[in-house]
N, C-alpha and C positions, 0 to 999 in steps of 0.2 A: 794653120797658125804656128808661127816658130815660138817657141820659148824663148823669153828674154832672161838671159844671165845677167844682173847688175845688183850685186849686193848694196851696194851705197844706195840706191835708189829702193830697193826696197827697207834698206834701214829708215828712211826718210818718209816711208808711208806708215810703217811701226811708231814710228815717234809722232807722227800728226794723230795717229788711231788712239794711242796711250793718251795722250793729250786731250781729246775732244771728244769722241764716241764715247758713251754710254750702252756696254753692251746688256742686252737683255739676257734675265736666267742667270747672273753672275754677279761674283764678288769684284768689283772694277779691277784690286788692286793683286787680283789673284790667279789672274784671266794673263793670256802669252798668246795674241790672235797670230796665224800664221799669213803674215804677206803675199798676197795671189799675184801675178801679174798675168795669168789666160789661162783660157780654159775652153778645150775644143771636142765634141761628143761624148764619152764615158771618162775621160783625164781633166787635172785640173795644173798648176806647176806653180813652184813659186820662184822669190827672185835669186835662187842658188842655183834654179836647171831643174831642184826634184822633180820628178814629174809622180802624180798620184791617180791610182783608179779609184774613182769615185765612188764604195760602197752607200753611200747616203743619198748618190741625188739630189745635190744642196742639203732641203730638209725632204728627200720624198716628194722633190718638185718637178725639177728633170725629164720626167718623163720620156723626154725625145732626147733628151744630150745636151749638151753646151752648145753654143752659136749654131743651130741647125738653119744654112744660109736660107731657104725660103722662107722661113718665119723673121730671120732678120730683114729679108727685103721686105717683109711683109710691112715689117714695123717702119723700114724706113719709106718706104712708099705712102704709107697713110700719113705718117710726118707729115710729108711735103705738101700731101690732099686736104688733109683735116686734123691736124693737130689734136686738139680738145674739141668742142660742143656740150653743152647742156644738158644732163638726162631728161629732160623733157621732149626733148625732140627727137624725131623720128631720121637714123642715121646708119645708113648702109651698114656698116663692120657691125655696127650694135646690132641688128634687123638679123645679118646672117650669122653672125654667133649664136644669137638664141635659137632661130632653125637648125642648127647644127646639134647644138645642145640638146632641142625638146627631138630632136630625132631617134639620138639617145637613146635618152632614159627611158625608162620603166612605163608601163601603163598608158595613163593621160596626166603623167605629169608635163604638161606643155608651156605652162608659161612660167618664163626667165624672171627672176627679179636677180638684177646684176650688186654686186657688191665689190667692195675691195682689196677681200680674203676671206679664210675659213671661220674666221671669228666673229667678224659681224653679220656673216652667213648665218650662223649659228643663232645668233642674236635675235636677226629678223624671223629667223624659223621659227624660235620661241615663242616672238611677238604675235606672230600670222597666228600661232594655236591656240595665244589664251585668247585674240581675241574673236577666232571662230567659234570656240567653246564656250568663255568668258568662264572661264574655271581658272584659277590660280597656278595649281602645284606640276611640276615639272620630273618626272622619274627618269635616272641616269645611271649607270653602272659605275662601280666600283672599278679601276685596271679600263681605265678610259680618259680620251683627252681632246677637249672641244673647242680650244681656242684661250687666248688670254684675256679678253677684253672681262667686263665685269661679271653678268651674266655666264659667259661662257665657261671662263674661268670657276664658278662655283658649281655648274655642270661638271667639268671634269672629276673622277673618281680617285686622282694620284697624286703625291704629294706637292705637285704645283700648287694644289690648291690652297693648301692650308692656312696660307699665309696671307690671303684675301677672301677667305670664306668669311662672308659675313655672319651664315647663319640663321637668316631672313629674306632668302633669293628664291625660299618658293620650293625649294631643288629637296630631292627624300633621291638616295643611293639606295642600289639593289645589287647581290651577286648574280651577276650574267656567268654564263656557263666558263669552263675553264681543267678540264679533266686531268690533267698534269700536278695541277695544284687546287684538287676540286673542296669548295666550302659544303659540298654536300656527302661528301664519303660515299660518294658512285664510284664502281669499277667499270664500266662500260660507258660509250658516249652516249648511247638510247636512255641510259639511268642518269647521267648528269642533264641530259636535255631535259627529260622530266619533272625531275626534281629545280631544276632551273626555273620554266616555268611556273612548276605547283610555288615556289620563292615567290616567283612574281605575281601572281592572279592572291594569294595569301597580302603583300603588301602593298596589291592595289584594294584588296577589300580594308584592310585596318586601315589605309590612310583615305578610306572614304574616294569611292570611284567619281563620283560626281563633283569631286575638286579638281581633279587631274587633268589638263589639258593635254599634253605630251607623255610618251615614251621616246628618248633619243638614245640611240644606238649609232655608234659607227660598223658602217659593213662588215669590216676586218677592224677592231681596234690595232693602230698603228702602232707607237711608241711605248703602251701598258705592254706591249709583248707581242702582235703579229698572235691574238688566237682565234684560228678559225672556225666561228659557231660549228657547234655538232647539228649532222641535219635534220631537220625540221623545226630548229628553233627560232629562227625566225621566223616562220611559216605561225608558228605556234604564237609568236607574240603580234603579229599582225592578227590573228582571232583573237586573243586576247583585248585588244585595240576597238577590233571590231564589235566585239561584243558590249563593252563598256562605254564607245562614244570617245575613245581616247585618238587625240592625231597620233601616227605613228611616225617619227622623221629617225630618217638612216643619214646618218653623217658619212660624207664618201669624199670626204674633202680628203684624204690620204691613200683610199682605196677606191678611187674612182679613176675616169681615163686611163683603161688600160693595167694599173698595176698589178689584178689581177690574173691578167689573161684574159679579162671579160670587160668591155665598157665601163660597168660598173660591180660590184661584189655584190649587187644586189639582183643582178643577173644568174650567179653559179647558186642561188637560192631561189629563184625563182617567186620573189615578192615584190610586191609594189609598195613603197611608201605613201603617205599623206605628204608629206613635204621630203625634198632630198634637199641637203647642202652639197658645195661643193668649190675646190679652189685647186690651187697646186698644179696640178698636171692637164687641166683645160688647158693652158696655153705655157706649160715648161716652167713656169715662172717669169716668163720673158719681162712680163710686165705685171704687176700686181693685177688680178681678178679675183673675186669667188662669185658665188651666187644661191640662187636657193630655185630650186626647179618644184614649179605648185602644182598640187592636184587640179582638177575641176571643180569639183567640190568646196575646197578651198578659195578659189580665182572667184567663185562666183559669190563667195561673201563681201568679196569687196568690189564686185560689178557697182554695184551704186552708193558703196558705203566707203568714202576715202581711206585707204591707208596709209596711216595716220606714221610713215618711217620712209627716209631716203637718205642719200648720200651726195654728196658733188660730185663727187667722179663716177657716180652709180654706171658702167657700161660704158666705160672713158674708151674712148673710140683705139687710141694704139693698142691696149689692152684685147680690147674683141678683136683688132685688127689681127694679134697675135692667137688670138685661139683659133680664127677660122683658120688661118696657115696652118697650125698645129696641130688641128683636127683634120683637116684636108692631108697633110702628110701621114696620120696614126692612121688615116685607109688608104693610099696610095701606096704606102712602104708596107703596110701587115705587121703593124708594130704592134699593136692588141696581140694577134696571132704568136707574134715572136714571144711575144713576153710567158703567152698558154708553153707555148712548145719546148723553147728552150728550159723553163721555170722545169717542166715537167721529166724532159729528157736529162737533164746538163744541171741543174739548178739543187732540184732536189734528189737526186742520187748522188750530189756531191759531198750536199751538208748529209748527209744520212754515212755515207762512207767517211769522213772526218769524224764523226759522233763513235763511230767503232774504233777511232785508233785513239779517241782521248778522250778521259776518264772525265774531265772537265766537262764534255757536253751531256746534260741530263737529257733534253731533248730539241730534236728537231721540227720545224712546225711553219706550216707554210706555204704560197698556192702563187703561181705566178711569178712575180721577179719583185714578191712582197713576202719575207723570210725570218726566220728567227731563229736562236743560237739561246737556248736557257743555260746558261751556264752556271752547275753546283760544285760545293766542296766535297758531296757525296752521293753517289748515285744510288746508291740504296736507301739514303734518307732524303735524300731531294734536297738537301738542307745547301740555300744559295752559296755562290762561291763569296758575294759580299751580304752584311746585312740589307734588309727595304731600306730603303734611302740612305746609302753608306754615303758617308763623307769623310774626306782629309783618309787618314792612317786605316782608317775600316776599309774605304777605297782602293786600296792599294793593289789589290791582285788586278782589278780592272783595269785600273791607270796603266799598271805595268803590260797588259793583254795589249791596251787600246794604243802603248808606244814601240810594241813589238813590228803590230800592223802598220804604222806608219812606216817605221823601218824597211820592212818590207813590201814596198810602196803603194801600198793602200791604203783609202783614210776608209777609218769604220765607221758606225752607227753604233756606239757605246750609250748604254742605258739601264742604269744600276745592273743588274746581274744577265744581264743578257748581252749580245753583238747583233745586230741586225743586217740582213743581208740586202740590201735594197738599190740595185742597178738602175741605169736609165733601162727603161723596157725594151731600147731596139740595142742594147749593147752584144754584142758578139760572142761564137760560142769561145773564141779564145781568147776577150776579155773576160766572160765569167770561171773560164779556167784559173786563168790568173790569179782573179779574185777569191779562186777555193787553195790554190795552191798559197800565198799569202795569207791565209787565213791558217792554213795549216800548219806554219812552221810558227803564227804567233799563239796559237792554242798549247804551243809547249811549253809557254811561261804558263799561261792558266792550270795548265798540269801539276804543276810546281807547288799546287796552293790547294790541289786536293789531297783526300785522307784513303 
């Protein structure tokens, strides 16, 4: 795909955007969206010529790149076959997505219930628990994030929430482990795991185990920070689970398909959930999907008992059309693979070699081509380079970091005191070069703001 140079025409897509969209997460009148006009595997460009490597992957969606052409034939061939149909009916693309999908995952989590993102994945997971259990309360971590919709939104543990927390959603928070910035004064990860759990098994007994339907966890929490459980904690909170009668659901709507290096991050831990979610990188984003991938266990509560939640587009046929391409390419290309290899060879000895020439990165942390950049004002006191939820003039070492990297033409993954490193998974080792050397030269303003 050539880039299109046409500034008038991209002024002209600025002035209909300012005028009509309501972006989501923002201040309408504060917001400056950058004009796209393509965007072809790990780059995106706009209407000047820039051309940008994509450290974000949309949002963490990408997984395979921009216009990856067999997923686009994919989509334009079902067009033409089957546009829409009904979730009720039994429809090729939707039949082989789910086979694809419950191939997957973990266990016998085998059957699909199709959705139209991470959030009302999240939703129906909820739904599925309390009313397997018929228990109420829902346990969620603190430095976590499950979606915007109602529900979901008062799951999440970070300041998205705040501002919709009703306060009556069922939802009790818990510190999940986090050794960098630990709430338990461990100096080892075998002592944060510990104490992690002993946190949880302590406030599933005070908030009474026989309310709880749910523990949800995401695999890798994505945007609280990319941290990667210490091991056996999940292992430890699946007993936990098991022992009390609690559904366990792993959120893998960000760390799933691939980001890890593993199918899902529920793989490099070696547990099986009660219910998985899941969205984003099943099919690139091509076409909105998520879904929720059920136990047996679970599936057979509603063998004869109707489940009482659905959707219109539930497994909207271009959608599946686009995951089975997508999945069918992530094992013909060894894109899972690329993402284990390079992540481990190229990936993380690059951010670990940046962390030694600048005072700015407290630490590095990260597993696959799913990455993270803490960045403090001091590394002996860990003390953030902005405050928790900086905004306007508090922001400002960030802002400045996140306009260095554009500069030097990468777009980042900016998120209060950290940069996230998060390629498409088949991106190249001299795109991810790119991406370290770019990042390298914007970390010298972040420098500028430490002590």
């Amino acid at each position: 795909m050539t880039p299109q140079t046409d500034p008038q025409a991209g002024a002209a897509v600025k002035a209909a955007d300012r005028a009509h969209v309501f972006h989501s997460w923002s201040a309408q009148e504060l917001i400056d969206p950058l004009a796209v006009t393509g965007a072809q595997g790990s780059y995106f460009w706009d209407y000047d010529g820039n051309r940008y490597l994509d450290l974000t992957s949309g949002l963490v969606f990408t997984n395979i790149g921009y216009q990856h052409p067999k997923v686009v034939a994919a989509i334009q061939e079902q067009a033409a076959t089957l546009s829409t149909f009904a979730p009720a009916f039994a429809v090729e693309a939707r039949s082989e997505a789910a086979r694809l999908i419950a191939e997957r995952t973990p266990g016998d989590l085998d059957k699909i219930f199709f959705t139209n993102g991470g959030a009302d994945a999240v939703e129906h997971a909820v739904r599925m628990a309390r009313l397997h259990t018929d228990r109420p309360k829902v346990l969620s971590a603190y430095r976590s994030y499950h979606g915007g919709t109602q529900q979901a939104i008062n799951m999440t543990g970070d300041p998205r929430r705040w501002a919709s927390d009703s306060g009556s959603a069922g939802v009790v928070h818990f510190w999940a482990p986090f050794l960098y910035r630990s709430r338990f004064y461990a100096e080892t990860e075998e002592r944060e795991c510990a104490r992690a759990l002993e946190h949880l098994e302590t406030t599933i007994a005070f908030e009474g185990p026989s309310t709880i339907a749910a523990i949800i966890l995401e695999g890798i929490p994505g945007t609280a920070g990319i941290m990667v459980p210490p091991p056996g904690y999940l292992a430890g909170v699946r007993e936990l689970c098991d022992k009390y009668g609690i559904v366990f659901v792993l959120d893998e709507v960000m760390s799933g398909f691939g980001r890890t290096g593993e199918w899902f991050a529920a793989d490099l831990f070696g547990v099986v959930p009660d219910l998985m979610t899941f969205a984003k990188g099943v099919n690139s984003g091509y076409v909105p999907l998520g879904g929720v991938a059920i136990s047996g266990a679970i599936a057979e509560t509603f063998a004869r008992r109707p489940y009482p939640g659905g959707l219109t587009y539930s497994g909207h046929p271009l959608a599946c059309a686009a995951a089975v391409a997508t999945i069918n390419v992530m094992a013909e290309e060894g894109i899972v693979e690329n993402a284990a290899t390079l992540g481990e060879s190229v990936v993380g000895p690059g951010l670990r070699e940046l962390a030694q020439r600048h005072p700015s990165v407290g630490e590095v942390r990260g597993v696959g081509m799913f990455w993270a950049l803490d960045l403090v004002k001091n590394r002996e006191t860990r003390e953030p380079l902005v405050p928790y939820n900086a905004a306007g003039e508090a922001n400002a070492p960030m802002a400045a970091f996140g306009a260095a990297a554009k500069k030097n033409g990468v777009w980042p993954f900016v998120n209060m005191n950290r940069t996230h490193f998060v390629p498409p998974c088949n991106a190249s080792e001299a795109e991810l070069k790119e991406g370290l050397a770019a990042l390298d030269a914007a970390l010298t303003v972040a420098d500028e703001h430490t002590e």
